[in-house]
C-alpha positions in Angstrom: 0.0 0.0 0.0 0.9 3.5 -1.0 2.3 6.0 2.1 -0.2 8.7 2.5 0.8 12.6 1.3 0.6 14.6 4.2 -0.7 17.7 3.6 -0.1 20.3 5.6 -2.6 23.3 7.0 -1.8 26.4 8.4 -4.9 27.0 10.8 -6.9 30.4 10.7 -8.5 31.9 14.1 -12.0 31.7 14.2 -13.6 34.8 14.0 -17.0 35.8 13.4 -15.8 36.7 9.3 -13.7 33.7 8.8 -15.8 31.2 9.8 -19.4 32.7 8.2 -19.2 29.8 5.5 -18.9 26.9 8.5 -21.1 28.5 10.9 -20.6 31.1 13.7 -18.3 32.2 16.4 -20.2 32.3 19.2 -18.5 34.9 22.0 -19.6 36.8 25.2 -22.6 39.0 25.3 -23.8 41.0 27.8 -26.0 39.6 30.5 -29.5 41.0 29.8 -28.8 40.9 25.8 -31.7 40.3 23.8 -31.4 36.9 21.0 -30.0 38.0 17.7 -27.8 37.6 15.0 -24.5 37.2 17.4 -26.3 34.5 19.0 -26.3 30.8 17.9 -28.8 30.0 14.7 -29.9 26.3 16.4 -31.6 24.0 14.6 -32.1 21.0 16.9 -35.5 20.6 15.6 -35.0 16.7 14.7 -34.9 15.0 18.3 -34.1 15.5 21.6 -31.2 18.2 21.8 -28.1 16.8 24.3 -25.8 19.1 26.1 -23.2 17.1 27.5 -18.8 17.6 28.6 -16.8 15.2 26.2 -13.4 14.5 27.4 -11.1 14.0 24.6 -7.7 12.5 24.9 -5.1 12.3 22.8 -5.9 14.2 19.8 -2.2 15.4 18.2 -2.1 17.8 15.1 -3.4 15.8 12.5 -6.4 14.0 10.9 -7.7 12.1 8.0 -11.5 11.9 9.3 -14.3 14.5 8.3 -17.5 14.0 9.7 -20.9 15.4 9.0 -24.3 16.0 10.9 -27.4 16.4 8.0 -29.9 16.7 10.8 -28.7 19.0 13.0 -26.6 22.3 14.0 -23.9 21.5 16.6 -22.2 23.5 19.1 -18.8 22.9 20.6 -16.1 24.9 23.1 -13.4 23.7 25.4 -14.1 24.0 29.0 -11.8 26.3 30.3 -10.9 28.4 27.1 -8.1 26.4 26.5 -6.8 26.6 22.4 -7.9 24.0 20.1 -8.3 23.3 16.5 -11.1 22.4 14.0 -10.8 20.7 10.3 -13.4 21.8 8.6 -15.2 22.3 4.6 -18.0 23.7 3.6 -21.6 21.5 3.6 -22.1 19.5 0.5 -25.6 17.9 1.1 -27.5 17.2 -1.9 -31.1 18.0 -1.6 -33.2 14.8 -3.2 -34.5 17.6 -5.5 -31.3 19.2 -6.5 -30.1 15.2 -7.4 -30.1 15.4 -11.3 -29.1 19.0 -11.5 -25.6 18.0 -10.2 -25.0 15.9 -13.3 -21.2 14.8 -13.5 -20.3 15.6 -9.6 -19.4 12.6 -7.5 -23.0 12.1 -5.7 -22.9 9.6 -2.4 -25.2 8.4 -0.4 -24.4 8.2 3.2 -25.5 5.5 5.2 -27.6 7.4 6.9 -29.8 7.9 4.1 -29.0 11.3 2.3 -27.1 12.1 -0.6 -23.8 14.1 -0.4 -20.7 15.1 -3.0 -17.5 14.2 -0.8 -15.4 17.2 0.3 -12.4 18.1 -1.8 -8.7 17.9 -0.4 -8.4 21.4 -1.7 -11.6 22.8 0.7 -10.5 21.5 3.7 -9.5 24.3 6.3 -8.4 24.4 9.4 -9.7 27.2 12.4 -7.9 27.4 15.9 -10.2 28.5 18.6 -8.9 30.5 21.5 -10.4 31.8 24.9 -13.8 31.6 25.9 -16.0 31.3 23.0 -17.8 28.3 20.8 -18.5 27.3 17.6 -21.4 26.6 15.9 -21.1 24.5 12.9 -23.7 25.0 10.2 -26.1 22.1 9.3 -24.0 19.4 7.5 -20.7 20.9 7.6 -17.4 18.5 7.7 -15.9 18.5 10.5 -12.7 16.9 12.3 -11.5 17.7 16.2 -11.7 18.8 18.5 -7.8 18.4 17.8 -5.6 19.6 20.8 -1.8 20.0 22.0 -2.8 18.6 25.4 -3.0 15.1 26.2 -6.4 15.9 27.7 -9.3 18.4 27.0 -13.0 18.5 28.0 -15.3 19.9 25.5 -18.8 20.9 25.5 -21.1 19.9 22.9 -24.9 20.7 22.4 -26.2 18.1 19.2 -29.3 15.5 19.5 -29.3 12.6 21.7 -28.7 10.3 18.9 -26.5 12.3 16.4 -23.6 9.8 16.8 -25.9 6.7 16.1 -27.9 7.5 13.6 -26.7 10.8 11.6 -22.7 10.4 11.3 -21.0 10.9 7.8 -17.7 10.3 7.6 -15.1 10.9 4.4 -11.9 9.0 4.8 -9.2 11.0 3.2 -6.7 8.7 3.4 -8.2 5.3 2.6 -10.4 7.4 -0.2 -7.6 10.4 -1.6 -4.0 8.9 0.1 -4.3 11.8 2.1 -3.6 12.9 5.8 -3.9 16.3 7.1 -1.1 17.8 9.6 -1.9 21.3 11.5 1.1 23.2 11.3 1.1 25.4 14.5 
């Protein structure tokens, strides 16, 4: 078997303008502060939302793993503020309606039972997060981490109670494009 090409990314910090096409940085407001735009869009309208503290170990500066949710919106932050990383691309769900005008693109359906084009090696990004705020990842976008220099992190993360059993897409770069992806921070 082939070695994999390591590609490697130099990560952005997540702000509120360079992750808009992900989802949304999700900072400190003012106690009092009416809902708006700075606050999280949610959509946890298919099942029984689930806040809950993940602890992570052992997640070094690489990945070859990109996960998506189609049903949901999901939040995520490291207890603590501690810095952190997140692979991301953009969605690429394809709506059963939108199936034959994307003629000639690689169409998959996921396990899951909805159809998706596979994110490209050259989309993938990588955002570091830093002090006390979250992310929120848009509806279907890729995602790999929390990725950490720590041997240990905990992690909040708000999804549906049965995200992980029932709505979990995951590309293999490397078994799919001989691709692995190393942070470079």
């Amino acid at each position: 078997m082939e070695e994999a090409k390591v590609v490697s990314l130099k990560p952005i910090e997540a702000t509120p303008s360079t992750f808009k096409d992900y989802g949304q940085v999700i900072e400190a407001s003012p106690d009092g502060d009416e809902f708006g735009p700075h606050d999280a869009q949610l959509d946890l309208s298919k099942g029984i939302p689930r806040f809950y503290i993940m602890n992570i170990k052992n997640r070094p500066l690489k990945f070859s793993n990109i996960t998506h949710h189609e049903s949901v919106t999901q939040c995520l932050g490291s207890i603590g503020g501690h810095s952190w990383y997140l692979g991301v691309a953009k969605p690429s769900i394809v709506e059963s309606n939108e199936i034959e005008d994307n003629a000639g693109k690689n169409i998959v359906q996921s396990r899951c039972g909805h159809s998706y084009v596979p994110p490209a090696i050259d989309d993938v990004r990588v955002f570091m997060v830093a002090g006390s705020k979250f992310l929120k990842l848009n509806r279907g976008t890729w995602h790999a981490g929390p990725i950490f220099k720590e041997d240990a992190m905990d992690f909040y993360n708000l999804e549906l109670s049965n995200t992980n059993v029932i709505d979990h897409t995951t590309h293999n770069f490397k078994k799919d494009n001989g691709v692995v992806f190393l942070i470079d921070d």
